[in-house]
C-alpha positions in Angstrom: -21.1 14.2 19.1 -17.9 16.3 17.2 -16.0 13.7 15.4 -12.6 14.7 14.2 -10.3 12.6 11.3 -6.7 12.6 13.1 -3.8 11.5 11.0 -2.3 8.1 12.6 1.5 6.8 11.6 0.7 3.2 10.6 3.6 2.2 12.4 1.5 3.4 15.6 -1.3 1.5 14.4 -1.7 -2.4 16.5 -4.6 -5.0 15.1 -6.9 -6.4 17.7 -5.6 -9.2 18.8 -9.7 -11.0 18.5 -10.6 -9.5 15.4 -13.0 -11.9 13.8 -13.3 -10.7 10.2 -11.5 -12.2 7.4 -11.2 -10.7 3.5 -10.6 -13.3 0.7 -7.7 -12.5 -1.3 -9.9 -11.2 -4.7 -11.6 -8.9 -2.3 -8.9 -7.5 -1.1 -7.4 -7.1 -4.2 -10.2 -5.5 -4.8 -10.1 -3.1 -1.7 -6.7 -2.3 -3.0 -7.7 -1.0 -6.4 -10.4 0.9 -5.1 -8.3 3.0 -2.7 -5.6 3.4 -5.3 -7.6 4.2 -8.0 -9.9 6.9 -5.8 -7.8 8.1 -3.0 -10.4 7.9 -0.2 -11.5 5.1 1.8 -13.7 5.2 5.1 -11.5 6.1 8.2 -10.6 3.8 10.7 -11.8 3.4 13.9 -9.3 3.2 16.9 -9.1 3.4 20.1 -6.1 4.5 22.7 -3.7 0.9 22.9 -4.1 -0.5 26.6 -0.6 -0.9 27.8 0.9 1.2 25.3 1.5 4.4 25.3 1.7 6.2 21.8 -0.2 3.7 20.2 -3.9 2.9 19.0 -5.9 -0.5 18.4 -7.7 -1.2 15.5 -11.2 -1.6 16.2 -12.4 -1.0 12.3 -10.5 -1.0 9.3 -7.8 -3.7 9.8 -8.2 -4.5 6.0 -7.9 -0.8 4.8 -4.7 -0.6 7.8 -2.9 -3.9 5.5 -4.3 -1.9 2.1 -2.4 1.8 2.7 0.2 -0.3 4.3 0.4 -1.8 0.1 0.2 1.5 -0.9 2.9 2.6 0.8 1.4 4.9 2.9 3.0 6.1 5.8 -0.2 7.2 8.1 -4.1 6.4 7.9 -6.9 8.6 8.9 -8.7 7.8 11.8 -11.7 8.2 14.2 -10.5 7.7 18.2 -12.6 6.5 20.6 -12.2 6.4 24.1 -13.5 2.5 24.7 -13.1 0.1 27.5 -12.2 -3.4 26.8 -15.8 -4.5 27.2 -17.1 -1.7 24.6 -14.6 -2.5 22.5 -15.1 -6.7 22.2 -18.9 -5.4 21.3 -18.4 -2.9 18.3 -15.4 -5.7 16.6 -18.7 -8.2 17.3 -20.9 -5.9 15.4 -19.3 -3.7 12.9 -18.5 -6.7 10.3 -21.6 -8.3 11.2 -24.6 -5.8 11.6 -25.1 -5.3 7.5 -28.3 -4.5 5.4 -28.6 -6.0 2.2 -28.9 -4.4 -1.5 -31.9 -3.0 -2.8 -31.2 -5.4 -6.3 -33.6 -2.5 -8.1 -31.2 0.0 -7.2 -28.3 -2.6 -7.5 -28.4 -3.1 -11.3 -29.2 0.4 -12.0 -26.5 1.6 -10.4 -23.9 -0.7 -11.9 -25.4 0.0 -15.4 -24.7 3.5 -14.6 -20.6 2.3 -14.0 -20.6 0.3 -16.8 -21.6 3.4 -19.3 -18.3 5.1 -18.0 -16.0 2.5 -17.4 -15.5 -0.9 -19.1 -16.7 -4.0 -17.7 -13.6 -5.4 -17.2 -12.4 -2.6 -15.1 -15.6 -2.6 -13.1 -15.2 -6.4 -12.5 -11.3 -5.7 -10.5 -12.8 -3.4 -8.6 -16.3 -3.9 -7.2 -17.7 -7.7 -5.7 -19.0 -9.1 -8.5 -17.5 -11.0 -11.0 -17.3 -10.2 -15.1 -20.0 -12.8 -15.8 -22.5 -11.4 -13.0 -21.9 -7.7 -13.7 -22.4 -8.9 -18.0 -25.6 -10.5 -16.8 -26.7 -7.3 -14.9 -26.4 -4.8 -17.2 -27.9 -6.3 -20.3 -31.1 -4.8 -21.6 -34.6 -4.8 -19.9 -35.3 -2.8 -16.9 -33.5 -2.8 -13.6 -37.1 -4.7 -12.5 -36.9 -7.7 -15.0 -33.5 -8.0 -14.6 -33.8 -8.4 -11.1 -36.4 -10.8 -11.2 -34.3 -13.0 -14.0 -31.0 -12.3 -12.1 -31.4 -12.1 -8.3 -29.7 -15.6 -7.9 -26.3 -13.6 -9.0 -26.6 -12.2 -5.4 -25.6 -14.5 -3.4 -26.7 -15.0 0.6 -23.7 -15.7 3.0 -23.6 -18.2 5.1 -21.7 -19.2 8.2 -20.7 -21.8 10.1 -18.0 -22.7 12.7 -15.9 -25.9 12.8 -13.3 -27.5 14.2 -10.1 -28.8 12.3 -11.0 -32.3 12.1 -14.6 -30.9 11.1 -13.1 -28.5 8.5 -10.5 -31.4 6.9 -13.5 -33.6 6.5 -15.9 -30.6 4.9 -12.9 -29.7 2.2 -12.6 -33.2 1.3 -16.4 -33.3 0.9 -16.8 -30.2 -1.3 -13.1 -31.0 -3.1 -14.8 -34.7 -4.6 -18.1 -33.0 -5.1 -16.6 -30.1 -7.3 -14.4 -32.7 -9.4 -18.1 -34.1 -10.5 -19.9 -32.8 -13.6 -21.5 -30.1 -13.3 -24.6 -29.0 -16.3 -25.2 -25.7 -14.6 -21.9 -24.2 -15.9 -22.0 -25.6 -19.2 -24.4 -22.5 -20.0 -23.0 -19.5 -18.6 -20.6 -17.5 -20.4 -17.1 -17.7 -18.4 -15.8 -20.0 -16.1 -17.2 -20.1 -12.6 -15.1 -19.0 -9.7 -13.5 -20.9 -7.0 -16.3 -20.3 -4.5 -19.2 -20.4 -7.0 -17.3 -23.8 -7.5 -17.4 -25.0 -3.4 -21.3 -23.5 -3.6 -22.4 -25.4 -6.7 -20.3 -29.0 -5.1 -22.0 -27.9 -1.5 -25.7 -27.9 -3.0 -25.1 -31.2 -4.9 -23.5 -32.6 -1.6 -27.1 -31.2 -0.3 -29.7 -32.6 -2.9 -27.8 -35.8 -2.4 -28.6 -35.9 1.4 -32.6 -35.2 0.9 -32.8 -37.5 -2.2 -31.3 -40.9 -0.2 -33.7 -43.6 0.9 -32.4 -42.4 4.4 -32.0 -39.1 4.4 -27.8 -39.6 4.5 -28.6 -40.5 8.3 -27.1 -43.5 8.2 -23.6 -41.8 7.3 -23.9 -39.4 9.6 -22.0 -39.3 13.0 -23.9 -39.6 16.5 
């Protein structure tokens, strides 16, 4: 199948209404540098705007859409495809979602690679992980070893889906777990993040449930 990059005014551009993915602010910074800094970026995909005339839908790429829109870009390159509504609701299901995960091997050597041409500090505004990981990561040893030593500074998403009263309650959870000591961070060389932070307080909200007499069950709602 021929597939042709047409150039789209963003102004002609619409976000799915349903699009499920969200970017967290440092990321998108991040996304941001990255295009400025290189100039290229993956094009979007889009499809022909039901209802509208003119005009296309973002079905991947509303991240890089909002980034060129920073820019100041005035148009975005695109893939179209000719979707139905029912095609459509499946690839914004599965883009974002379908992922493979890093080879960590191949994860350090590449970064140690970066960090021989460009500064850490640099490296750490414009790819995922932070200073303190990518210090870590490139330190002596091979890629092996440092893997093995390391592979905890890849961290494993996880989901889950709440209501408001659900979420209110899990924020005020992780909020007066993180305001407890924590000896893990004493040790590592810069301050942890915000959601290193919320992971550290969830764990210890964790560990607390499996070491009660009840298992936290009694606490729990029906």
């Amino acid at each position: 199948m021929r597939t042709t990059i047409r150039h789209i005014p963003l102004d002609r551009l619409v976000p799915h209404p349903d699009n499920p993915n969200r970017m967290s602010r440092g990321n998108f910074e991040k996304l941001v540098r990255n295009m400025e800094r290189s100039g290229r970026y993956e094009p979007l995909v889009v499809r022909p705007c039901p209802g509208r005339p003119g005009f296309f839908q973002i079905i991947n790429g509303h991240h890089r859409c909002e980034a060129l829109r920073r820019l100041g870009q005035r148009s975005a390159e695109t893939v179209v495809w000719n979707v139905d509504d029912e095609q459509t609701d499946l690839l914004i299901a599965t883009l974002n979602r379908l992922n493979g995960r890093d080879s960590l091997d191949k994860k350090v050597a590449l970064l140690r690679r970066l960090s021989a041409r460009i500064p850490t500090r640099k490296l750490a505004r414009l790819l995922a992980q932070t200073l303190g990981q990518i210090e870590r990561l490139t330190r002596g040893g091979s890629p092996s070893e440092t893997t093995r030593r390391q592979a905890d500074l890849f961290a494993t998403p996880m989901v889950f889906f709440v209501d408001d009263g659900q979420q209110r309650r899990v924020e005020e959870a992780l909020a007066a777990a993180a305001g407890e000591p924590d000896a893990t961070h004493d040790a590592k060389p810069c301050a942890p993040t915000r959601t290193a932070q919320r992971a550290a307080a969830l764990v210890r909200i964790a560990a607390r449930f499996l070491t009660s007499p009840a298992g936290g069950r009694e606490s729990c709602d029906p």
